[in-house]
ROKE-237789 format. One record per residue (C-alpha): residue in one letter; x negated, y negated, z negated. Coordinates in pm, 1 decimal. Layout:
REM ROKE-237789
<type->A, x->X, y->Y, z->Z>
...
END
This chain:
REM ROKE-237789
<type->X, x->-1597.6, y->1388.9, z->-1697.1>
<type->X, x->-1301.3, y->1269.5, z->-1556.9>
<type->X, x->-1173.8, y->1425.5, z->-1266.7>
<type->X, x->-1101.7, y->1189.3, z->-968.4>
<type->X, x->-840.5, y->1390.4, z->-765.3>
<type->X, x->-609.5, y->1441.4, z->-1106.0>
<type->X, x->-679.9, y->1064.6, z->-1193.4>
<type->X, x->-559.9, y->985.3, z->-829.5>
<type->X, x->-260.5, y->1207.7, z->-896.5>
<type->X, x->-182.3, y->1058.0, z->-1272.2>
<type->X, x->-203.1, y->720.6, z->-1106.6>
<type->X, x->66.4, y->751.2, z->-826.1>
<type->X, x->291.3, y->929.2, z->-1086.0>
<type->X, x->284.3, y->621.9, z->-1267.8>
<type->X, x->356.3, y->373.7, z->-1010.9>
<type->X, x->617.9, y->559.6, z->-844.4>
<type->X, x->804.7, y->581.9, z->-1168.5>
<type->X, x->747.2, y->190.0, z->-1251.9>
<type->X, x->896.9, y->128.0, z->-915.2>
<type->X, x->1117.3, y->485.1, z->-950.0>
<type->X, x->1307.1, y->297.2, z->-1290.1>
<type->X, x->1294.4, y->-43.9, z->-1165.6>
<type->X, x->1483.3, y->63.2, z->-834.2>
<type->X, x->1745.1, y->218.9, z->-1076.1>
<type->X, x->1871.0, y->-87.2, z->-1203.7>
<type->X, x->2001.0, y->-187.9, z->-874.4>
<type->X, x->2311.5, y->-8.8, z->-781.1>
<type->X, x->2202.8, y->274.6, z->-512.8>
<type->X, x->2498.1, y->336.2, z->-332.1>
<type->X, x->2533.5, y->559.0, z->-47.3>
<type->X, x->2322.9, y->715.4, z->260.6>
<type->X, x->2611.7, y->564.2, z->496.7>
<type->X, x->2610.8, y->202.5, z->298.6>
<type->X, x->2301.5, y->199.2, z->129.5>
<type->X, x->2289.2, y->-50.1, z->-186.0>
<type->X, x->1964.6, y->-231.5, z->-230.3>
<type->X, x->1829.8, y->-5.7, z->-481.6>
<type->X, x->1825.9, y->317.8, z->-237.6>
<type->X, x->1507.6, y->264.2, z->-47.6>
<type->X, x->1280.4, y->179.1, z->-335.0>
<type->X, x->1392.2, y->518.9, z->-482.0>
<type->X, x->1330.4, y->703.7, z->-180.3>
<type->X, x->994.2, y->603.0, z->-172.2>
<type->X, x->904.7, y->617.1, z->-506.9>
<type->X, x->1016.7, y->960.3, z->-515.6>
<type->X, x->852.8, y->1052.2, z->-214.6>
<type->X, x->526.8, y->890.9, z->-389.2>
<type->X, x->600.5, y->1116.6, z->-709.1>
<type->X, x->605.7, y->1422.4, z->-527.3>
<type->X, x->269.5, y->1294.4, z->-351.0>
<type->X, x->167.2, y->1262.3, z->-699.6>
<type->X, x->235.0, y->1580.6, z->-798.6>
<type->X, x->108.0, y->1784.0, z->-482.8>
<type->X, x->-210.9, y->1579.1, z->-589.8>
<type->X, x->-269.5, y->1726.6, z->-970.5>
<type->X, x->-149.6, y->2037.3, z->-844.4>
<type->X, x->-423.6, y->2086.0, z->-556.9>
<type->X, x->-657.7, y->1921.6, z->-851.8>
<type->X, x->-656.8, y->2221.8, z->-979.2>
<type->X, x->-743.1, y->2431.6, z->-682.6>
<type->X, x->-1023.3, y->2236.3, z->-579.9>
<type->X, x->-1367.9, y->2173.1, z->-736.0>
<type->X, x->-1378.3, y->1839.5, z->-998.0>
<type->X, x->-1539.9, y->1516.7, z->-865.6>
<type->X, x->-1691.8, y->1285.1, z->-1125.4>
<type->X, x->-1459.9, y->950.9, z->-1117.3>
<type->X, x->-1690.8, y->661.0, z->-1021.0>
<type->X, x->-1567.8, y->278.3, z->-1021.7>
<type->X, x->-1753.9, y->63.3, z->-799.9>
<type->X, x->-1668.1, y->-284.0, z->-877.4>
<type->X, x->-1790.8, y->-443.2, z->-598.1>
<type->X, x->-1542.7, y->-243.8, z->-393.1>
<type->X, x->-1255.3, y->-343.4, z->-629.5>
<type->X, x->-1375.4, y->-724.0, z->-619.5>
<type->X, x->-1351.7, y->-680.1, z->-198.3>
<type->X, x->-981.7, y->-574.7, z->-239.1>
<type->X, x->-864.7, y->-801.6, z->-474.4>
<type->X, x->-1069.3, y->-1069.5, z->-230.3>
<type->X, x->-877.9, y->-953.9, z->92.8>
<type->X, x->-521.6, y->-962.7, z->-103.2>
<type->X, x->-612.9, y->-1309.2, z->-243.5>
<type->X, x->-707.1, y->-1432.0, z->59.1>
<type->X, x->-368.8, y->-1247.6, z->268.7>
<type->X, x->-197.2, y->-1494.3, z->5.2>
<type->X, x->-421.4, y->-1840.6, z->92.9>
<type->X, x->-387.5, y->-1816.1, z->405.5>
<type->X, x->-29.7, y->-1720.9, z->443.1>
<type->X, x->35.8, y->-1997.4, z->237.8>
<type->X, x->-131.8, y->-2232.5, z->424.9>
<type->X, x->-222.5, y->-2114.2, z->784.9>
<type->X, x->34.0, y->-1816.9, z->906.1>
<type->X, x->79.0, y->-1421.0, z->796.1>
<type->X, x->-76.8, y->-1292.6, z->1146.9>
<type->X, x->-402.8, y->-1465.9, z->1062.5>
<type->X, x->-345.4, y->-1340.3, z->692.7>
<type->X, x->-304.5, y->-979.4, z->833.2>
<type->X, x->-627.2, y->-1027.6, z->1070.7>
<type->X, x->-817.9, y->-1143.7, z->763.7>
<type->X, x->-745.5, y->-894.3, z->531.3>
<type->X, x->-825.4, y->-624.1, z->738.8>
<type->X, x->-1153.5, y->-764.7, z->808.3>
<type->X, x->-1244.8, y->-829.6, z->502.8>
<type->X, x->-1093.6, y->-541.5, z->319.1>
<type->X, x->-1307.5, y->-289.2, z->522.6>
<type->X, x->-1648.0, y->-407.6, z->389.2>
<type->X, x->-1542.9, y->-181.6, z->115.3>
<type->X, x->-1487.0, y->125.9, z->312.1>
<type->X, x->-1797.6, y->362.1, z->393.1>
<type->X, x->-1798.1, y->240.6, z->799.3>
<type->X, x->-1738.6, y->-50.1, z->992.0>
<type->X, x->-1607.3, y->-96.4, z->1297.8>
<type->X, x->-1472.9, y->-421.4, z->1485.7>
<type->X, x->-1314.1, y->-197.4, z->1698.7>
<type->X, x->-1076.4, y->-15.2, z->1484.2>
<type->X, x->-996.4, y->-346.4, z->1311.6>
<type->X, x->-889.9, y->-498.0, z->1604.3>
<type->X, x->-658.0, y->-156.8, z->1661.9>
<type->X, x->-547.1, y->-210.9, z->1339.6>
<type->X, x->-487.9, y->-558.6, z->1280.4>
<type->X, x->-266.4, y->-526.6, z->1628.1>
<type->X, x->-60.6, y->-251.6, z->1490.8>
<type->X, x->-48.6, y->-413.8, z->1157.1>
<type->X, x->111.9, y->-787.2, z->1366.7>
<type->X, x->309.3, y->-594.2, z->1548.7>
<type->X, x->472.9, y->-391.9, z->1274.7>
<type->X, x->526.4, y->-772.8, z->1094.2>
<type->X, x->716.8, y->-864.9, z->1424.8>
<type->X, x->915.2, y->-562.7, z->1442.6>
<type->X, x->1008.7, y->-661.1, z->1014.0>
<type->X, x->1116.6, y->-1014.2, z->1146.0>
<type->X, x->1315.9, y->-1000.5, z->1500.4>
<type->X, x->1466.2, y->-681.4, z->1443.9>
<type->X, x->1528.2, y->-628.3, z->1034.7>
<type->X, x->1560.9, y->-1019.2, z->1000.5>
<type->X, x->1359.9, y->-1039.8, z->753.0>
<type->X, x->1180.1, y->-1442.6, z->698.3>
<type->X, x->802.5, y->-1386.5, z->773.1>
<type->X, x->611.8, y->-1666.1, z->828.1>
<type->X, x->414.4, y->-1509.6, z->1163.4>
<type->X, x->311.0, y->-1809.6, z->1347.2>
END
């Protein structure tokens, strides 16, 4: 049996260092003039030691079997396709409301409610990423 918690833990390890060694290649700099490489490292690191906190309490804790439901993963990989469609083609606000719609039908509740409260938060997060960092979004 494969435990889920230290497969959870094994998981972010690995992704934090592919993003860890990738950031690496770009000069860091400084916390006063940060290079473009600094915040990637930052959070993969903080993402390792996530990792790590994770196998460690694996440990401590009683062993869940590791179940894959693929209609869940097919649901996810739906809502991300469809964040891309119709960012491409409509705007990223409707893009944000869609995916997390859709991406909830593979959670255990549902509730129109918090998606709303989320899909707000989420639009005005992407606002906050385009007037105030500058960064090109397609919102509207």
């Amino acid at each position: 049996m494969i435990d889920r918690n230290l497969a959870r833990g094994l998981f972010l390890m690995a992704i934090s260092l592919a993003f860890g060694l990738t950031a690496l290649k770009y000069p860091i700099g400084e916390f006063s003039r940060a290079g473009p490489g600094l915040f990637p490292a930052i959070v993969s690191l903080m993402l390792f030691l996530i990792g790590v906190a994770t196998v460690i309490r694996s440990r401590f804790v009683d062993k869940t079997a590791l179940t894959i439901n693929p209609k869940n993963i097919g649901i996810i990989l739906g809502s991300l396709i469809g964040f891309a469609v119709i960012t491409l083609f409509v705007n990223m606000l409707a893009a944000v409301v869609f995916m997390v719609f859709f991406s909830t039908l593979a959670g255990t509740s549902y509730s129109w409610k918090r998606n709303v409260k989320i899909s707000i938060g989420l639009c005005i997060m992407a606002f906050v990423f385009a007037k105030f960092l500058g960064m090109n979004l397609p919102l509207y």
